[in-house]
C-alpha atoms as one frame of an Amber mdcrd trajectory, in Angstrom:
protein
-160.601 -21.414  59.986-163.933 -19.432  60.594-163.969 -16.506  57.817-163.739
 -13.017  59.409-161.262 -13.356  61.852-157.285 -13.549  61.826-154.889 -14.967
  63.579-153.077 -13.376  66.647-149.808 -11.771  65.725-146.481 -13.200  67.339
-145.198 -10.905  70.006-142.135  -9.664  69.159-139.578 -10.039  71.345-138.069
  -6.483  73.481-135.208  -4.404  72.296-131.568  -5.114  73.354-130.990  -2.378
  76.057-128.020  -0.283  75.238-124.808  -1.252  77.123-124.011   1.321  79.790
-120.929   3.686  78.954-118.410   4.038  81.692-117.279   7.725  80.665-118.709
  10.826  81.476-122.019  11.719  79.869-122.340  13.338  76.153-122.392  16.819
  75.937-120.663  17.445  79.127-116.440  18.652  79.256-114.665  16.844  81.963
-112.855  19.261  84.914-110.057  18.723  84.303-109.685  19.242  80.469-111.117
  22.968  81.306-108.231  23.115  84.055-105.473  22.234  81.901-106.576  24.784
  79.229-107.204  27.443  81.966-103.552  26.357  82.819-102.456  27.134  79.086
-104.334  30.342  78.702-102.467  31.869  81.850 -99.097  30.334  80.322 -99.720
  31.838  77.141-100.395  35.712  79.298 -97.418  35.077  81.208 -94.977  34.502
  78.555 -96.552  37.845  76.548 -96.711  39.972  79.758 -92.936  38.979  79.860
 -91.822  38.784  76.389 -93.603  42.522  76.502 -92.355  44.093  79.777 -89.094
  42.970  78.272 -89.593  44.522  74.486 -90.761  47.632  76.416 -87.866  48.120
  78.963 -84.932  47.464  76.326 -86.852  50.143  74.117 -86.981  52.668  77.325
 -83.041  51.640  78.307 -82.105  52.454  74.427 -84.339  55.749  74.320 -82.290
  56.778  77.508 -79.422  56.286  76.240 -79.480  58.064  73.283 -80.542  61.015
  75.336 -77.419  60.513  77.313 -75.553  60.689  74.349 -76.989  64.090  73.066
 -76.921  65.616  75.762 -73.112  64.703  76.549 -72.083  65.256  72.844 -68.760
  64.215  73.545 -67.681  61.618  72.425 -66.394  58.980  74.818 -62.336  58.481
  75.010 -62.438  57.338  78.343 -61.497  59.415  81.004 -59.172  61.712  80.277
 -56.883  65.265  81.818 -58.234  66.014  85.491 -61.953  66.234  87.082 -63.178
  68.705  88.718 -66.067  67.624  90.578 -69.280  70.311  90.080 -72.052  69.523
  92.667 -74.435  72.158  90.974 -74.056  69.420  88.424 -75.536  65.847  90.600
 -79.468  65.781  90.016 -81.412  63.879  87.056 -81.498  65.943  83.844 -84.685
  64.098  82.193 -84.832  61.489  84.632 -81.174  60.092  83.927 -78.240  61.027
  86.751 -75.030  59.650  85.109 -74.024  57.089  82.593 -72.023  53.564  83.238
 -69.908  51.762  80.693 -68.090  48.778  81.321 -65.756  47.837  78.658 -65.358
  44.433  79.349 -69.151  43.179  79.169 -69.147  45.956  75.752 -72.145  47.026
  77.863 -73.471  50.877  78.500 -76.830  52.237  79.970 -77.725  55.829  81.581
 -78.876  55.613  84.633 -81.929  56.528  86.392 -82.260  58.407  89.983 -83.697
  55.460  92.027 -84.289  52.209  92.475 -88.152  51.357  92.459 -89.780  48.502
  89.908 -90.525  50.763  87.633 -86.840  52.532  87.084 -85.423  49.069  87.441
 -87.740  47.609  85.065 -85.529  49.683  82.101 -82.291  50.012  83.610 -80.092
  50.605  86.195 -80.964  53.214  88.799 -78.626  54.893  91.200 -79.383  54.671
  94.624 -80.844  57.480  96.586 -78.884  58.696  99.506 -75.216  57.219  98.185
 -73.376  59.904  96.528 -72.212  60.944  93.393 -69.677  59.853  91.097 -66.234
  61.625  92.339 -67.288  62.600  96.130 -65.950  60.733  98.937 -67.969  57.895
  99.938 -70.141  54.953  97.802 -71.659  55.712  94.909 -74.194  52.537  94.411
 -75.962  51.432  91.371 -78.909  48.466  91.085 -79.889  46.868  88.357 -83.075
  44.056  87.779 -81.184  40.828  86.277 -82.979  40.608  83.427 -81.859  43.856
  81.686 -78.427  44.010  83.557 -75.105  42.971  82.446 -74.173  39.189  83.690
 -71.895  39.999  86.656 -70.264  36.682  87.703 -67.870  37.424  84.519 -66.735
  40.618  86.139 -63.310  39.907  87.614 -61.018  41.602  89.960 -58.887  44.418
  87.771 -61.724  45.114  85.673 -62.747  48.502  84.929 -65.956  50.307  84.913
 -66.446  54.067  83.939 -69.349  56.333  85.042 -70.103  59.093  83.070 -71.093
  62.175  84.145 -71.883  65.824  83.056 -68.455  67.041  85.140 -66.426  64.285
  83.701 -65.506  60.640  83.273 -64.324  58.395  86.502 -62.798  54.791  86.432
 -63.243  52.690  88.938 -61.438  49.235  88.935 -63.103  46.032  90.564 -61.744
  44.094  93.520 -63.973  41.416  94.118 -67.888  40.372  94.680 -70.145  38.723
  96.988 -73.556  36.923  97.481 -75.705  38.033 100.498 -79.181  38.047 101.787
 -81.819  41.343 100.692 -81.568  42.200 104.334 -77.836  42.929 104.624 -77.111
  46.483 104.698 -73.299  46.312 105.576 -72.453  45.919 101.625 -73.772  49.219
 100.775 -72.763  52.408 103.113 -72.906  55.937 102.046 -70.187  57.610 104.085
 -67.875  55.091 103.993 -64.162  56.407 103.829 -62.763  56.370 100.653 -63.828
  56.322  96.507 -66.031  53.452  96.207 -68.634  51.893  93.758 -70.772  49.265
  94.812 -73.087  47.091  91.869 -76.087  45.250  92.761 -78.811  42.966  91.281
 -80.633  39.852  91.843 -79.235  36.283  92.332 -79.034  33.815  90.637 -79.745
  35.851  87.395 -82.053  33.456  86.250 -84.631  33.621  89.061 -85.962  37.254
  87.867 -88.466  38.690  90.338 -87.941  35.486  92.538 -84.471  35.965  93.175
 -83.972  35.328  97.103 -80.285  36.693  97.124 -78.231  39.954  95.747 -75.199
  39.615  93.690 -72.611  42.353  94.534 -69.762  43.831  93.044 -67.182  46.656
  95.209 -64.709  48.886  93.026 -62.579  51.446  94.088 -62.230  54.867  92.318
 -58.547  54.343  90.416 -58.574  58.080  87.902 -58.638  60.444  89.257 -56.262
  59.097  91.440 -57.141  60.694  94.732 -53.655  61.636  96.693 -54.646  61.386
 100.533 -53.713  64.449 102.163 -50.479  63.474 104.233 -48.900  62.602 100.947
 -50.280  66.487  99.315 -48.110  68.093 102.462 -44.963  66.223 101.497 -42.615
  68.660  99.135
């Protein structure tokens, strides 16, 4: 070996190449895991929006109904001696027209003047145009299902009391009835006779996507209105 020089190094031999990964590159968050927790966020708002809207509208309902109750300051004992019916008396004192109790359902709510979202939201409202509690003709109340009282159990014979500033009048249920939003032959003003007429959404779980109305037709029964052949008679 001649002094001075060294031998050549071995080459070494290349790298193994990494195997290529089949998921999606590091550092990068795959579609659809940012879709499903989009989904979850807007489940999460939905359920709060609700749970709140409902929180808030049993709050207004009860705050309502303790005005009612002050302002009646009688306390109730059903109706009782006869009614005499003071027109001077039928428009909203703070918003609320009349009270309705039905004894059955243990349920009671004052009720609004109208029947937008926003009264129905809290309570029943009564509807503008049908008259008052004790005149001649249909007195109609709506309701949104979710704060309302669960109709189907509502029978024929069952009573229901509104409450008004002039006095208390009972009406006693005859029967119910499913129909489209459309139908406006459930509901008339000036219909002859004493009547009430209930409404709300249906079925009572679908909430604001209810596609039908539940409805539920009383007739006045105290005071017991004497038709006026009969008041003639001796």
């Amino acid at each position: 070996m001649a002094i001075g020089r060294t031998l050549p190094h071995a080459s070494e031999p290349p790298a193994p190449e990494a195997p290529a990964s089949d998921g999606p590159p590091t550092g990068r968050v795959h579609p659809l895991r940012v879709a499903a927790f989009a989904c979850f966020l807007i489940g999460v708002l939905l359920v709060v929006t609700f749970a709140f809207g409902m929180w808030s509208g049993y709050s207004e309902q009860q705050q309502l109904n303790q005005e009612w109750q002050q302002e009646a300051s009688i306390p109730y004992n059903g109706p009782v001696g006869p009614v005499k019916v003071d027109r001077s008396l039928q428009h909203p004192v703070k918003g609320i027209d009349f009270a309705i109790r039905v004894p059955k359902l243990n349920y009671f709510a004052a009720v609004r003047e109208g029947t937008s979202t926003t009264i129905l939201y809290s309570g029943p409202g009564h509807y503008p145009g049908t008259v008052w509690p004790g005149d001649q003709g249909s007195v109609g109340v709506a309701a949104h299902n979710v704060y309302w009282i669960n109709f189907p159990m509502l029978k024929a014979g069952d009573e229901i009391d509104l409450e008004t500033r002039y006095g208390t009048f009972r009406y006693t249920v005859t029967g119910s009835k499913i129909v489209n939003p459309d139908n406006r032959t459930v509901l008339v003003a000036d219909a002859p006779g004493y009547h009430l007429v209930l409404t709300t959404c249906w079925p009572l779980w679908a909430g604001a996507f209810a596609t039908q109305r539940y409805i539920v037709f009383a007739e006045q029964s105290y005071p017991r209105i004497v038709p006026p052949r009969q008041q003639l008679i001796p």
